[in-house]
N, C-alpha and C positions, 0 to 999 in steps of 0.2 A: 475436533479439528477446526482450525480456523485459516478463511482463508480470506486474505489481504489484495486490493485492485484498486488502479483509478477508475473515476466514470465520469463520463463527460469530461470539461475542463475544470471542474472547479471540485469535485469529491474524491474522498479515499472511502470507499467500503471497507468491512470488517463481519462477513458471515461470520456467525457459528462463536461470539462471542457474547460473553455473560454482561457486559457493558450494556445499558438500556439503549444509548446511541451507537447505531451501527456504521453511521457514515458520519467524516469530519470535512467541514467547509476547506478547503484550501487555496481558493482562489488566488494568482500570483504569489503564491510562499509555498516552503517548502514545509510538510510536517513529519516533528518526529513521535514516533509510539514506542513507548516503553510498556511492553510484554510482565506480566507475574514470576514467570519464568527465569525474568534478567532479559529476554531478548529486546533489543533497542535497534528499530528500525528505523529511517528515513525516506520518504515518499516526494515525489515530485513530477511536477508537468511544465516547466521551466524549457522547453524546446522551443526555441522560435518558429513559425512555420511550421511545425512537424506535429499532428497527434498521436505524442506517445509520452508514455509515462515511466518513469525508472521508480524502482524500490534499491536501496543499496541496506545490508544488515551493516552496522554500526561494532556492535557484541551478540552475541551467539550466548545464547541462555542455553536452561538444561534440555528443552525441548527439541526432539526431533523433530526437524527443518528440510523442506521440499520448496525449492525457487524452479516455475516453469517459467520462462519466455515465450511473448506472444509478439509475434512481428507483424500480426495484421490487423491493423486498428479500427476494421470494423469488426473482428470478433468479439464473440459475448462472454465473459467470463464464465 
Protein backbone atom coordinates (compact mmCIF):
# COMPACT_ATOMS: atom_id res chain seq x y z
CA UNK A 1 0.00 0.00 0.00
CA UNK A 2 1.16 3.29 -0.64
CA UNK A 3 0.21 6.24 0.90
CA UNK A 4 0.66 9.85 -0.68
CA UNK A 5 0.83 13.45 1.92
CA UNK A 6 2.30 16.95 1.91
CA UNK A 7 4.68 17.98 4.79
CA UNK A 8 5.52 21.02 5.73
CA UNK A 9 5.28 23.60 2.78
CA UNK A 10 7.63 22.48 0.48
CA UNK A 11 7.32 18.25 0.36
CA UNK A 12 5.09 15.49 -1.05
CA UNK A 13 5.81 12.05 0.78
CA UNK A 14 5.38 8.74 -0.66
CA UNK A 15 5.26 5.66 2.25
CA UNK A 16 5.39 2.27 1.27
CA UNK A 17 7.00 2.91 -2.21
CA UNK A 18 9.75 0.88 -4.18
CA UNK A 19 11.14 4.43 -5.54
CA UNK A 20 14.67 4.95 -3.45
CA UNK A 21 13.23 8.63 -2.88
CA UNK A 22 10.42 8.84 -0.78
CA UNK A 23 9.72 12.58 -0.72
CA UNK A 24 9.73 15.17 -3.82
CA UNK A 25 10.75 18.87 -3.34
CA UNK A 26 7.73 21.05 -4.33
CA UNK A 27 8.35 24.26 -3.21
CA UNK A 28 5.89 27.03 -4.95
CA UNK A 29 4.74 24.34 -7.91
CA UNK A 30 2.60 21.94 -8.35
CA UNK A 31 3.73 18.08 -8.89
CA UNK A 32 2.52 15.59 -10.76
CA UNK A 33 3.19 11.52 -10.09
CA UNK A 34 2.49 9.02 -12.51
CA UNK A 35 1.75 5.64 -10.60
CA UNK A 36 2.95 1.90 -12.55
CA UNK A 37 -0.49 1.13 -12.31
CA UNK A 38 -1.62 4.23 -14.88
CA UNK A 39 -2.59 6.21 -11.74
CA UNK A 40 -1.66 10.10 -12.44
CA UNK A 41 -1.94 12.14 -9.48
CA UNK A 42 -1.49 15.86 -8.93
CA UNK A 43 -0.19 17.41 -5.60
CA UNK A 44 -0.16 20.93 -4.37
CA UNK A 45 0.15 23.60 -1.59
CA UNK A 46 -0.65 26.71 -3.85
CA UNK A 47 -3.24 28.16 -0.90
CA UNK A 48 -2.43 31.51 0.02
CA UNK A 49 -2.59 32.04 3.70
CA UNK A 50 -4.06 28.70 4.39
CA UNK A 51 -1.89 25.46 5.41
CA UNK A 52 -3.31 22.98 3.38
CA UNK A 53 -2.62 20.88 0.79
CA UNK A 54 -4.89 19.16 -2.02
CA UNK A 55 -4.17 15.88 -4.09
CA UNK A 56 -6.60 15.79 -7.11
CA UNK A 57 -6.36 12.01 -9.16
CA UNK A 58 -5.92 13.17 -12.86
CA UNK A 59 -6.67 9.20 -14.24
CA UNK A 60 -7.53 6.28 -12.05
CA UNK A 61 -5.21 3.27 -12.78
CA UNK A 62 -5.91 -0.50 -12.05
CA UNK A 63 -5.30 -0.05 -8.57
CA UNK A 64 -7.59 0.17 -5.83
CA UNK A 65 -7.84 3.72 -4.56
CA UNK A 66 -8.75 5.25 -0.90
CA UNK A 67 -8.65 9.33 -0.73
CA UNK A 68 -9.02 10.44 3.29
CA UNK A 69 -9.52 14.09 4.01
CA UNK A 70 -7.70 15.78 6.64
CA UNK A 71 -9.22 19.22 7.71
CA UNK A 72 -6.80 19.79 10.45
CA UNK A 73 -3.39 20.93 9.51
CA UNK A 74 -1.72 20.19 12.57
CA UNK A 75 -2.57 16.40 12.24
CA UNK A 76 0.12 13.75 11.44
CA UNK A 77 -0.41 11.62 8.77
Amino acid sequence: MLKVYGCSDDLVEIDGAEYPNDEIGCFERDVKIKFTDGTEIKVGYNKPDLAIWWIRVEKHGTANQTMTRCWDEDAFP
